[in-house]
C-alpha positions as CSV (number, residue, x, y, z in Angstrom):
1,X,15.8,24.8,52.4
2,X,13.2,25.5,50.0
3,X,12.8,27.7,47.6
4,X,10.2,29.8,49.4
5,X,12.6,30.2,52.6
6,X,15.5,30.6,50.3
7,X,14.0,34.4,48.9
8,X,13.2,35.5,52.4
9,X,16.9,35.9,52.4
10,X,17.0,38.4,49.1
11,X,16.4,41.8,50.1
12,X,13.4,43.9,48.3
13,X,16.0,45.8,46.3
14,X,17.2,42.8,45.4
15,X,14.2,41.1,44.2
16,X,13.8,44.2,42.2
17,X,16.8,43.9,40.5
18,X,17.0,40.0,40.0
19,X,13.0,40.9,38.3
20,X,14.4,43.7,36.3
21,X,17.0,41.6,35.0
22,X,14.6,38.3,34.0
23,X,12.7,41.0,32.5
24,X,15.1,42.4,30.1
25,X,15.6,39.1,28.8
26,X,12.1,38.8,28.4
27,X,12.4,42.0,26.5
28,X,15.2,40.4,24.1
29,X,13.2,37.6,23.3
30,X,10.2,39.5,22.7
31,X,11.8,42.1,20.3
32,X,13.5,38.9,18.4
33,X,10.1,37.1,18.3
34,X,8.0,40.1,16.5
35,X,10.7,41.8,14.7
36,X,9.8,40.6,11.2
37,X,6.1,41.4,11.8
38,X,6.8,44.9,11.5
39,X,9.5,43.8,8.8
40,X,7.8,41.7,6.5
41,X,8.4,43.8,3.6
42,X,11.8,44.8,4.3
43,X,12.7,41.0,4.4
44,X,10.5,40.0,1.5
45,X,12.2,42.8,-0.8
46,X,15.3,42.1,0.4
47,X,15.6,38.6,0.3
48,X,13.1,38.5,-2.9
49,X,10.5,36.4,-1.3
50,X,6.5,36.6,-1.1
51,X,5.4,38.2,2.5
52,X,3.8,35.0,3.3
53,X,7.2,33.5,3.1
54,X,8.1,35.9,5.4
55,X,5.3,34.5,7.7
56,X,6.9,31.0,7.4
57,X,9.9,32.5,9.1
58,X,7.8,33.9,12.1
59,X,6.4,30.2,12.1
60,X,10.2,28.7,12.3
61,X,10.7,30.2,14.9
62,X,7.6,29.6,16.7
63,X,8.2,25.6,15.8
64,X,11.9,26.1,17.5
65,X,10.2,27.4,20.1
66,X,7.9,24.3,20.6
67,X,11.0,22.0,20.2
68,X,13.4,23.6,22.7
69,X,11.0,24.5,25.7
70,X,10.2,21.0,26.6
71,X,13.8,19.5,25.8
72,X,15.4,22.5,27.1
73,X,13.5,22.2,30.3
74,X,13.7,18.4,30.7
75,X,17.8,18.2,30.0
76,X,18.3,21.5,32.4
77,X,16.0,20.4,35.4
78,X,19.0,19.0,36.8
79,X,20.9,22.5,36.9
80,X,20.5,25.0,39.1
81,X,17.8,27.8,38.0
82,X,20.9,31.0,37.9
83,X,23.3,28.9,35.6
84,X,20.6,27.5,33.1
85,X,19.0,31.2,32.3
86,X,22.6,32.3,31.6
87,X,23.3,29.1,29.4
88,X,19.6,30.0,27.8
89,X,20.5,34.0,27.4
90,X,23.5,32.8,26.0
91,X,22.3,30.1,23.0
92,X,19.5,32.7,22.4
93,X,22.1,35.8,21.4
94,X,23.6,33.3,19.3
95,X,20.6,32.7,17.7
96,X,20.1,36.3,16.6
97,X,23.4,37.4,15.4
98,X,23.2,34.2,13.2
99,X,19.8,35.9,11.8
100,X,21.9,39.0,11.6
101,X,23.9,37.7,8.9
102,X,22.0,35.1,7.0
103,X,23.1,35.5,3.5
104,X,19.8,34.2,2.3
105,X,16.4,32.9,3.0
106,X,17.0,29.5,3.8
107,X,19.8,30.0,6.4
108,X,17.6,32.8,8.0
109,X,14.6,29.9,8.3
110,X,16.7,27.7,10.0
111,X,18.6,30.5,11.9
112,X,15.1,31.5,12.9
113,X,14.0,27.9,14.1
114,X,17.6,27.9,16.7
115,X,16.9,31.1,17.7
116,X,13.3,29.8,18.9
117,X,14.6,26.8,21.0
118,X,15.3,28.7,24.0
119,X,12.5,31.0,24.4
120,X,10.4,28.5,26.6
121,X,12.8,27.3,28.3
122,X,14.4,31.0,29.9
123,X,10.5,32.1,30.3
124,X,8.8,28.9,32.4
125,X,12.4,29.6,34.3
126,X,12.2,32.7,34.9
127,X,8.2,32.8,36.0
128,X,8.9,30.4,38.6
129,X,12.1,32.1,39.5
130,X,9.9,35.4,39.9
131,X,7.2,33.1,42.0
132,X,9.5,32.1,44.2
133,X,10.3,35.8,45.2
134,X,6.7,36.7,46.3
135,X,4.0,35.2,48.7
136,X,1.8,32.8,46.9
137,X,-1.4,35.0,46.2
138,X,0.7,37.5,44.7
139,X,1.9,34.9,42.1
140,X,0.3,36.6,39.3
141,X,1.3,39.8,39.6
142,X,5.0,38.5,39.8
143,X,4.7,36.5,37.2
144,X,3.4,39.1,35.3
145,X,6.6,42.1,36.3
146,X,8.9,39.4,34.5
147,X,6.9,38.9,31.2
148,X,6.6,43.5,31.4
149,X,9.8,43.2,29.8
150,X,8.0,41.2,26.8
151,X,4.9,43.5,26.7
152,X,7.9,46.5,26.6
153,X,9.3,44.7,23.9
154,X,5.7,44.9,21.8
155,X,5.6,48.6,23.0
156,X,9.4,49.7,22.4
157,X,11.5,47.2,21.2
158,X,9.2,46.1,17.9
159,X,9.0,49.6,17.0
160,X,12.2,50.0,17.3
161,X,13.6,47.2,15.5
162,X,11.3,48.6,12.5
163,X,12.7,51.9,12.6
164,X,16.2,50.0,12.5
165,X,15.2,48.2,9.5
166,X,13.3,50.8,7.8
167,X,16.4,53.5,8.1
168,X,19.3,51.3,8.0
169,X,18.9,47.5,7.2
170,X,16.3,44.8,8.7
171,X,19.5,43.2,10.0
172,X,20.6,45.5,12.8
173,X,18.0,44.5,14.6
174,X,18.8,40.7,15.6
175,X,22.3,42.3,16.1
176,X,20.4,44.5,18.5
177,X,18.4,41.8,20.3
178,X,21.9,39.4,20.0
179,X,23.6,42.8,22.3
180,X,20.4,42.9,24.7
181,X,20.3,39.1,25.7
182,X,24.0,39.4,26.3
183,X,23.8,41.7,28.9
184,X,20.7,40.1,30.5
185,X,23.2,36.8,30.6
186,X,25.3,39.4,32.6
187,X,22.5,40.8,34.9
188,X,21.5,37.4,35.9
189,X,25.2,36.2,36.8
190,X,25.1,39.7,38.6
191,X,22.1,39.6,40.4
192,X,20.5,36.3,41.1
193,X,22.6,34.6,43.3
194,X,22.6,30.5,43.5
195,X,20.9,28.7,45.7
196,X,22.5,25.6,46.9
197,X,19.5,24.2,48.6
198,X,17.7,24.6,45.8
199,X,15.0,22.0,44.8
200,X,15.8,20.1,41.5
201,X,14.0,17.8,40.2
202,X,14.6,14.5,38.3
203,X,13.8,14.7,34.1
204,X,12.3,11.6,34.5
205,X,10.2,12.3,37.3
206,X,9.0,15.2,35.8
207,X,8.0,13.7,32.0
208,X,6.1,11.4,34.0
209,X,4.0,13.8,36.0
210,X,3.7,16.1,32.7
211,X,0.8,13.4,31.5
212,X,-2.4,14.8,33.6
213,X,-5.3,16.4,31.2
214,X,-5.2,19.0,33.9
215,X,-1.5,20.9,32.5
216,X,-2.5,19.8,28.9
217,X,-6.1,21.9,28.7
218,X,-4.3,25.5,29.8
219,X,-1.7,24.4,27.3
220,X,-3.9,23.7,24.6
221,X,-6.4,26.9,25.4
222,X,-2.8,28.7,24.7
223,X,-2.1,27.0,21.6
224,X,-5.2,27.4,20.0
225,X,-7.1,30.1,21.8
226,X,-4.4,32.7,21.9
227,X,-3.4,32.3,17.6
228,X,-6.0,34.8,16.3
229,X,-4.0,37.8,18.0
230,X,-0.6,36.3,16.3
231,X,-2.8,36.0,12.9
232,X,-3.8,39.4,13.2
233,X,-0.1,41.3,14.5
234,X,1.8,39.1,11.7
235,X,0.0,40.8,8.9
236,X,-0.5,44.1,10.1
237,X,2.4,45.7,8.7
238,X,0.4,44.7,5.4
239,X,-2.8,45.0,6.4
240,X,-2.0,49.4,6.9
241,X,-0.3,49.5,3.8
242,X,-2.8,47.4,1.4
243,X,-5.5,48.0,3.4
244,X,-5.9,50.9,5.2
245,X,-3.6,52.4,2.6
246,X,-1.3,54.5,4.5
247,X,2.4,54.9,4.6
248,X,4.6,52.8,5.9
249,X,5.9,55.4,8.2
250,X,2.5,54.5,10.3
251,X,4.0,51.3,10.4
252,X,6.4,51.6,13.8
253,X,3.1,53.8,15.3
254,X,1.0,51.3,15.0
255,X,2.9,49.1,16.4
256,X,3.8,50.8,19.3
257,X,-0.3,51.2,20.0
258,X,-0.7,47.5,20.0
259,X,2.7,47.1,22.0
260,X,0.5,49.5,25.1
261,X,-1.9,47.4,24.6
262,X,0.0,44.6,25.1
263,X,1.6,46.1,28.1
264,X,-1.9,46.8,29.3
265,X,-3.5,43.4,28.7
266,X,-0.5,42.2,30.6
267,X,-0.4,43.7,33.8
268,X,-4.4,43.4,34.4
269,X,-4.3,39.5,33.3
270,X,-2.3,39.2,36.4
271,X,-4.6,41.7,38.2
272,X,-7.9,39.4,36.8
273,X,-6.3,35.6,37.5
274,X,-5.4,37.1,41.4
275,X,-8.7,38.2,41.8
276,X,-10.6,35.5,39.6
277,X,-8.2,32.7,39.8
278,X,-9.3,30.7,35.9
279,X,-12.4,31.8,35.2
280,X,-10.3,34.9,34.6
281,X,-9.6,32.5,31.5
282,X,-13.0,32.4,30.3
283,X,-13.6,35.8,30.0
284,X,-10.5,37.1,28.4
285,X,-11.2,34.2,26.0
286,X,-15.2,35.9,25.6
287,X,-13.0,39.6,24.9
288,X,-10.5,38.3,22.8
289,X,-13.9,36.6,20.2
290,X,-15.7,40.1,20.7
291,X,-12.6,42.3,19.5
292,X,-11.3,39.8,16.7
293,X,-14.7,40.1,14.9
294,X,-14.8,44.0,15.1
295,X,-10.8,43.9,13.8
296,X,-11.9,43.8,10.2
297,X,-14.4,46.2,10.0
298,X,-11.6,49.0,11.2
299,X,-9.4,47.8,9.0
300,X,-10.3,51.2,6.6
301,X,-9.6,53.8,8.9
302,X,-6.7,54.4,10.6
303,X,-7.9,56.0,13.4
304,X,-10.1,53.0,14.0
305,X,-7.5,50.9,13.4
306,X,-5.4,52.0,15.8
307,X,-8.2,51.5,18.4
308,X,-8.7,48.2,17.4
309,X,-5.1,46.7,17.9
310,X,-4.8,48.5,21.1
311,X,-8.1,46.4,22.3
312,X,-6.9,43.2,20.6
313,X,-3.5,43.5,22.0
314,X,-5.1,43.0,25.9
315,X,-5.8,39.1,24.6
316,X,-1.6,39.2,26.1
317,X,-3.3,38.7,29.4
318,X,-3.5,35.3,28.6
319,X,-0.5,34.6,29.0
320,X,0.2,35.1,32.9
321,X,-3.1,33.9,33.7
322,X,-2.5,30.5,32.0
323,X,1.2,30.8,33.2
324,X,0.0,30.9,36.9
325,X,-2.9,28.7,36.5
326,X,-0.1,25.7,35.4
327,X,2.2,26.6,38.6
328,X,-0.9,25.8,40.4
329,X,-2.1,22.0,38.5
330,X,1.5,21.0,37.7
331,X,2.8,19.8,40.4
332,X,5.6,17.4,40.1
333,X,6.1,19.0,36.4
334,X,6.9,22.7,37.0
335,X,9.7,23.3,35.3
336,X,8.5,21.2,32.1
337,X,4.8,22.8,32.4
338,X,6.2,26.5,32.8
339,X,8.4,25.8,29.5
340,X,5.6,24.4,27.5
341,X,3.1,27.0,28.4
342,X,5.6,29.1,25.8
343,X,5.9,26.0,23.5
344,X,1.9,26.4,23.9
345,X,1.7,30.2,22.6
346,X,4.2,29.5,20.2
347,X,2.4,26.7,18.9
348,X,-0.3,29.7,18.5
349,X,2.5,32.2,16.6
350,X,2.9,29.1,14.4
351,X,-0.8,28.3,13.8
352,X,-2.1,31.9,13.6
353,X,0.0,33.1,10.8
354,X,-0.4,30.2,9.1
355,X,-4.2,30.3,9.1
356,X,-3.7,33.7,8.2
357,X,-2.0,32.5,5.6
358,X,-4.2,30.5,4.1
359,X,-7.3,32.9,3.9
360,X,-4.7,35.5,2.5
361,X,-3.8,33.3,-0.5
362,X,-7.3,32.4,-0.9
363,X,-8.2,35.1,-1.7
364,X,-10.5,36.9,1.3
365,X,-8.3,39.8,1.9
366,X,-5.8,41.1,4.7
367,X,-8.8,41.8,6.9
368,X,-9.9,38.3,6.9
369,X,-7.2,37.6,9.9
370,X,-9.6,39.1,12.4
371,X,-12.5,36.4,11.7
372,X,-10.1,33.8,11.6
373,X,-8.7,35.0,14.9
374,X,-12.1,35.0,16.0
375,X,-12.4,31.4,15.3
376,X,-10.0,30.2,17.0
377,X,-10.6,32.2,20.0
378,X,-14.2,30.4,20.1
379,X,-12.2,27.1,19.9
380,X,-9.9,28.6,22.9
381,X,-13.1,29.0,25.3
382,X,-14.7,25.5,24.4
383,X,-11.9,24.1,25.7
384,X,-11.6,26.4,28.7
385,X,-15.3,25.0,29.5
386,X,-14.2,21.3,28.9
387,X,-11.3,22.6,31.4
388,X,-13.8,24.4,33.8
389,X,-15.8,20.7,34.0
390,X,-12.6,18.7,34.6
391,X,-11.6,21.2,37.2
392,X,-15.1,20.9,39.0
393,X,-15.3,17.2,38.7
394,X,-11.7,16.7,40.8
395,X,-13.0,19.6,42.9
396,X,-15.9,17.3,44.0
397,X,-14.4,13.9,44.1
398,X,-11.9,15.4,46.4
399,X,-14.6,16.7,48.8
400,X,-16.6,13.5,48.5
């Protein structure tokens, strides 16, 4: 049986409930991914480190993320899809309560890096989990219900866990996400119900299919193309208190803006590939240049501001257009592909705080995150166009 004729046997209110529950873990890992962004000075007073230190524990993560997706994915092909996003939901509340109670800056790196390695992993399972559930030109849209529970976690969950840390201590919020992906471990054990016909494929088999340029341009378009909106959300908090010089009470406000956008960006990038299939790519890739050089010059108003990160948040429709886009080259590689897509945007959390970093320290000001953004958006649509060409080539040799 395949997987297809398998969900013809879940009822609509279950498919609802088995999506609700993928997406609350998607709404774990998204509040433990951008928690220190709006925490950055918490940490850094706390723990008596620079902010850009703080950024190299947003990278840490990232990197864990880019080390467990694809070795997560390749050693759990073999298990069925329910057990391993239990095992996942599992390692990742681990993770977090770890970072709950790291005594000092170097156990909170490295608790930082395991709590990354099963982020990939739990999201390439659950988007082709959600696929499954749905016919196949309505993909997308599926794909992009499961990752709502990440855009909530931009919109809800990040302001949240700054409130946390702002009124109590910065800590109480990996406790928090450590209590929400235990209970998504339970949804998923409740909900989503094993299918013993289920097609598994062999690691091997699917390393050796994970080779074609075709899964490796969408994967580098996310790695590179989508950084300038991490280099810009990593040193907001930052940015509206040196910058646009207002209190950190704004902070959590802010956030939540960029969170709807976020939200918004996601929902219509599913809406955009369905319709536009990957040149939806293209032109989210032309947005995401436009907005990134406008950031800095709104950097001065808060108003403005808050305009800005709403617009630059919608570059998170990236993410289930590529997401789909690899479902539909990867064949032979789907598990592997779905998890490095996340390794891939990870890669871009690493690269674009880093950057970020760098000009920063250099000395060209907070604001100079949106023009390197900007740059690396660019770099994002020149290799969408060397992908387009590829694409178009096969295309014709196929018809020839």
């Amino acid at each position: 049986m395949s997987a297809r004729n398998a969900a013809q046997s879940i009822t609509p209110t279950q498919a609802i409930l088995i999506q609700v529950a993928l997406a609350l873990g998607g709404f774990a890992i998204g509040t433990g991914e951008f928690a220190l962004m709006g925490l950055m000075p918490n940490v850094a007073s706390d723990l008596g480190v620079s902010e850009p230190q703080v950024g190299h524990l947003i990278s840490a993560y990232a990197m864990g993320v880019v080390v467990g997706a694809p070795l997560l994915a390749i050693i759990g092909a073999r298990f069925f899809r329910r057990h391993l996003l239990i095992a996942l939901m599992g390692f990742y509340a681990l993770g977090n309560l770890a970072s709950a109670v790291a005594g000092d800056y170097s156990t909170l790196l490295v608790s930082r890096f395991i709590a990354g390695l099963p982020h990939g992993a739990y999201f390439g399972v659950a988007a082709l989990v959600a696929a499954s559930l749905v016919p196949v030109n309505q993909r997308a849209k599926a794909v992009s219900r499961v990752m709502i529970g990440l855009t909530l976690a931009l919109l809800i969950g990040n302001p949240l866990a700054t409130l946390m840390g702002q009124s109590v201590e910065w800590r109480y919020a990996f406790a928090f996400v450590g209590l929400v992906a235990l209970v998504t471990g339970v949804s998923v054990y409740s909900f989503l119900p094993v299918d013993r016909n289920e097609e598994r494929s062999s690691p091997l088999h699917e390393v050796r299919a994970f080779g074609r340029a075709e899964i490796w341009y969408p994967l580098a378009i996310g790695a590179i193309g989508f950084s300038g909106m991490f280099c810009v959300f990593s040193y907001l908090a930052p940015t509206l208190l040196e910058v646009t010089e207002v209190s950190d009470g704004w902070i959590p406000v802010v956030l939540f803006i960029f969170g709807l956008g976020g939200f918004t960006g996601n929902i219509l990038g599913g809406w955009i590939f369905d319709r536009l299939q990957f040149r939806g790519v293209g032109w989210l890739l032309l947005w995401a240049t436009g907005t990134l050089l406008l950031f800095p010059l709104a950097t001065d108003n808060l108003w403005l501001m808050m305009g800005m990160c709403f617009l630059v948040a919608l570059m998170v429709g990236l993410g289930p257009a590529l997401q789909t886009h690899l479902m539909d080259v990867a064949s032979g590689a789907q598990t592997l592909a779905a998890a490095s897509h996340h390794a891939a945007f990870n890669v871009a959390n690493a690269l674009g705080p880093w950057l970020g970093g760098l000009a920063i320290t250099a000395g060209f000001g907070w604001e100079s995150t949106g023009y390197v953004g900007a740059t690396t958006a660019v770099a994002g649509l020149m290799i969408f166009f060397m992908a387009w060409r590829q694409l178009s080539t096969a295309g014709a040799t196929s018809t020839a």
